[in-house]
C-alpha positions as CSV (number, residue, x, y, z in Angstrom):
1,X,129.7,-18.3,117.3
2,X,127.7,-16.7,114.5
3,X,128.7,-14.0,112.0
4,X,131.2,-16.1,110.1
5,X,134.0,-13.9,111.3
6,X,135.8,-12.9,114.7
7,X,133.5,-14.9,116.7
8,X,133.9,-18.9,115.8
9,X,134.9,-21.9,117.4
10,X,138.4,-22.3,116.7
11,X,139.4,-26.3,116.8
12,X,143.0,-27.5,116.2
13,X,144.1,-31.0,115.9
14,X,147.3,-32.9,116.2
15,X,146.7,-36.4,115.2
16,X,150.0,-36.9,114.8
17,X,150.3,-38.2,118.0
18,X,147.8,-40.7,120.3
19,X,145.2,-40.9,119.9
20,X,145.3,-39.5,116.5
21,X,142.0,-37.9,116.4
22,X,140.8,-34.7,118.3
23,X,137.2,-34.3,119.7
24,X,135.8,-30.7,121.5
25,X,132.4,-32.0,123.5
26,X,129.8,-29.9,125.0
27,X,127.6,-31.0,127.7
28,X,124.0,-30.1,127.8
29,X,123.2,-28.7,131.3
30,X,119.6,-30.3,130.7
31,X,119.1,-33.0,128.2
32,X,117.8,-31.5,124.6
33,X,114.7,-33.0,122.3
34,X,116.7,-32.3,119.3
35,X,113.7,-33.1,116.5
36,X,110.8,-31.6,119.1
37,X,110.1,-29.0,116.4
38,X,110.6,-31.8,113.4
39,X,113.6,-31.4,112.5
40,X,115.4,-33.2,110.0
41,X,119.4,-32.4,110.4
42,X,122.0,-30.9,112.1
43,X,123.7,-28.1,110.4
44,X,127.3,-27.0,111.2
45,X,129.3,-24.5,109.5
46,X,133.3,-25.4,108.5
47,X,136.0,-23.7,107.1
48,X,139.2,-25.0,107.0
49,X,142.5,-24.5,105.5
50,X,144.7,-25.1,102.8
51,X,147.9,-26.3,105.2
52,X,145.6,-28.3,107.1
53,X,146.7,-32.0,107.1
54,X,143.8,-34.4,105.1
55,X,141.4,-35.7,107.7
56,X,137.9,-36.5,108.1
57,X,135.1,-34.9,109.9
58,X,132.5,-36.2,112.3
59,X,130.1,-35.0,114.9
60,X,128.6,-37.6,117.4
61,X,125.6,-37.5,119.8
62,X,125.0,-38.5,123.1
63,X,122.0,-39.3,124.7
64,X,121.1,-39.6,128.7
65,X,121.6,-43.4,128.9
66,X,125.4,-42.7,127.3
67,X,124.7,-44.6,124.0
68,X,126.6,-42.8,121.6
69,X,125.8,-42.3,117.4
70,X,128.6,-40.6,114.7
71,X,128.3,-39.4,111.3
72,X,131.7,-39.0,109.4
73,X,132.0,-36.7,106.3
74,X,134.4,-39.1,104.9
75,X,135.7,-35.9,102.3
76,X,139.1,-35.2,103.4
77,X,139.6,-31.9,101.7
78,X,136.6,-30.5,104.0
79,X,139.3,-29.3,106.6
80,X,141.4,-27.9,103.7
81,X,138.7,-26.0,102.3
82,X,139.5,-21.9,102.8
83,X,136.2,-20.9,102.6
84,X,132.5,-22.0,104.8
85,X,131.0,-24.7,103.9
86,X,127.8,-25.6,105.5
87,X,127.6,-29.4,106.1
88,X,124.5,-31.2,107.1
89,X,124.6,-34.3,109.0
90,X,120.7,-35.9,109.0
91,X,119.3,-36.7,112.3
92,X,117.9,-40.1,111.0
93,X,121.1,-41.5,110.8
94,X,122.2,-40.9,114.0
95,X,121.1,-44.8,115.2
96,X,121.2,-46.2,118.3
97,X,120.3,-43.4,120.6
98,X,117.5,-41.3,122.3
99,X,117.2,-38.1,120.0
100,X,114.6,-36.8,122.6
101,X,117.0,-36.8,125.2
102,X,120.9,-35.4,124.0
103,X,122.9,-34.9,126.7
104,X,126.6,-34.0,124.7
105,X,127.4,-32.6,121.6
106,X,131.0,-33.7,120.0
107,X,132.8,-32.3,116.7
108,X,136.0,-34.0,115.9
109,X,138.9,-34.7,113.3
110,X,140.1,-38.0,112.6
111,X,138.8,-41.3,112.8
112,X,137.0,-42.2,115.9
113,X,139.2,-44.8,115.9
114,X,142.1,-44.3,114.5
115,X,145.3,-46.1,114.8
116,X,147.9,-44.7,113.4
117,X,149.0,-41.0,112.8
118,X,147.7,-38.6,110.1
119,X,148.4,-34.5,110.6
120,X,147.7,-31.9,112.3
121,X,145.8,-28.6,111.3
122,X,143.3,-26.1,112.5
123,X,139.4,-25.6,111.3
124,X,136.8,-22.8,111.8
125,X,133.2,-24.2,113.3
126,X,130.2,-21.5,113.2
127,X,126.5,-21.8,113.5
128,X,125.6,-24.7,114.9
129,X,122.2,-25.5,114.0
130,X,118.7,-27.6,113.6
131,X,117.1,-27.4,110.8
132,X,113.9,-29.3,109.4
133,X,114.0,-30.8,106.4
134,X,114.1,-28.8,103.3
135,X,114.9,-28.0,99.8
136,X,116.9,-25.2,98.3
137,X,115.9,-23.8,95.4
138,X,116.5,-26.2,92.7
139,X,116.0,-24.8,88.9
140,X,116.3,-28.5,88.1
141,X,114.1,-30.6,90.4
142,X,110.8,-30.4,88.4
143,X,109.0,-32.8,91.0
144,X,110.1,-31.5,94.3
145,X,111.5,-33.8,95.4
146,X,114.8,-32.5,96.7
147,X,116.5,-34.5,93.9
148,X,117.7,-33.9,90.5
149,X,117.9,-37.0,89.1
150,X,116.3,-39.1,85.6
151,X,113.1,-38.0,86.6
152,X,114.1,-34.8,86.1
153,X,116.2,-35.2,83.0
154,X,113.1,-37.3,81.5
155,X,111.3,-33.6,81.9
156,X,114.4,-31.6,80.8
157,X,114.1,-33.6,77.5
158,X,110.7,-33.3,77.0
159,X,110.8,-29.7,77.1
160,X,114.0,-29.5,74.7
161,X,112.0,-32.0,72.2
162,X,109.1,-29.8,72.6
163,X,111.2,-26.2,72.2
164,X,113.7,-27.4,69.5
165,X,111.3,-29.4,67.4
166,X,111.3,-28.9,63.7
167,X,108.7,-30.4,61.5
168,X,110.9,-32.0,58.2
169,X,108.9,-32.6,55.2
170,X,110.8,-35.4,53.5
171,X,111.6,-34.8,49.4
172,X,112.2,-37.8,47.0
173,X,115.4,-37.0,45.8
174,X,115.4,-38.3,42.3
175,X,117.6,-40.6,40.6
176,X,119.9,-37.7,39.3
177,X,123.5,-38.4,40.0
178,X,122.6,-41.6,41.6
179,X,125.7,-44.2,40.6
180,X,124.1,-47.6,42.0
181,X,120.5,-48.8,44.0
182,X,120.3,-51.8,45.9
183,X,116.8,-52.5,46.7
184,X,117.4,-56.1,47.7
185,X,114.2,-57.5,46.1
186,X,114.7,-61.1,46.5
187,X,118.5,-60.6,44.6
188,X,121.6,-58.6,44.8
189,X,121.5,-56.4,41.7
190,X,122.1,-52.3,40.9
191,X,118.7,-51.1,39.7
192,X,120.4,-48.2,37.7
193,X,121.3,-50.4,35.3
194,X,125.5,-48.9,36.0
195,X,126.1,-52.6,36.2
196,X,127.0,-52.6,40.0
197,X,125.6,-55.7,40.5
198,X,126.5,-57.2,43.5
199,X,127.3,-60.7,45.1
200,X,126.1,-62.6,48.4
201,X,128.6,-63.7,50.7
202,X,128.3,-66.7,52.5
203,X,125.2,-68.0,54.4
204,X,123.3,-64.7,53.3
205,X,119.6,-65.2,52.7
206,X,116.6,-62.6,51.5
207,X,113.6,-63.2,53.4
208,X,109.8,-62.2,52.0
209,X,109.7,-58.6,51.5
């Protein structure tokens, strides 16, 4: 594990048969304090292939008592991706269990369980790692908040109001050419005197002004 090239963990599955997912555990020899140095999620790396069967993804933690948590990366195409893909999977939401005290490590494809058959296929897993929590540079996320979202887009369209701006002085444009005016001043009549006097329709009233 760890170059992203000869040396990877190579895990095939053939959940085309019971019991239609495939899971590759590692046991701790000593049980691990995963978020001791605050971290905030578990990164693994993924490559998959294009003739790989559609399948989900999940890794699940074990803790010393044998409670059990699993996150899913419900995208199928993950596995049929030819190219790495880091996928984090945040700590936090692995409920249920002891985070201090991790005793096995699983990575599997399929639904934990499944009950019926899917496909069969074979992904690349690299650089297993903990990472706290962080953001990547972000030209969009204004407020650092490790999300581009309206807040964001409220500033976006401040700056383009403020960069694009134009002042417009307005000009009367006359009465040249003009064919009919309708100022609606307590009637319906053409102020050009062109004769395009108009009509009210049904239940129309003018209020004041």
């Amino acid at each position: 594990l760890g170059d992203y090239a000869d040396n990877f963990m190579q895990l095939g599955y053939a959940n085309d048969q019971s019991p239609y997912r495939s899971q590759n555990d590692f046991k701790f020899a000593s049980s691990k304090n995963l978020i001791i140095h605050s971290n905030g999620y578990l990164s693994v790396l993924v490559r998959g292939s294009e003739s790989n069967a559609a399948d989900v993804m999940y890794v699940r933690l074990e803790d010393h008592n044998g409670n059990s948590s699993i996150q899913m990366m419900t995208d199928t195409s993950v596995v049929q991706t030819a190219g790495w893909m880091e996928l984090g999977f945040p700590l936090f939401e692995f409920v249920g269990i002891d985070l201090t005290q991790i005793k096995k490590l699983s990575i599997g494809i399929g639904l934990p369980d499944a009950s019926s058959p899917t496909g069969t296929g074979s992904i690349r897993i690299d650089n297993i790692r903990l990472y706290p929590v962080h953001c990547s540079a972000m030209q969009a996320d204004f407020n650092g908040d490790c999300r581009v979202d309206l807040t964001d887009f409220s500033v976006i369209a401040a700056q383009w109001l403020e960069d694009y701006k134009v002042a417009i002085n307005p000009i009367d444009p006359g009465t040249a050419n003009l064919v009919a005016h309708w100022p609606m001043d307590d009637n319906f009549n053409d102020v050009t005197g062109h004769g395009y006097d108009a009509l009210a329709g049904t239940g129309v009233t003018l209020d004041t002004g």
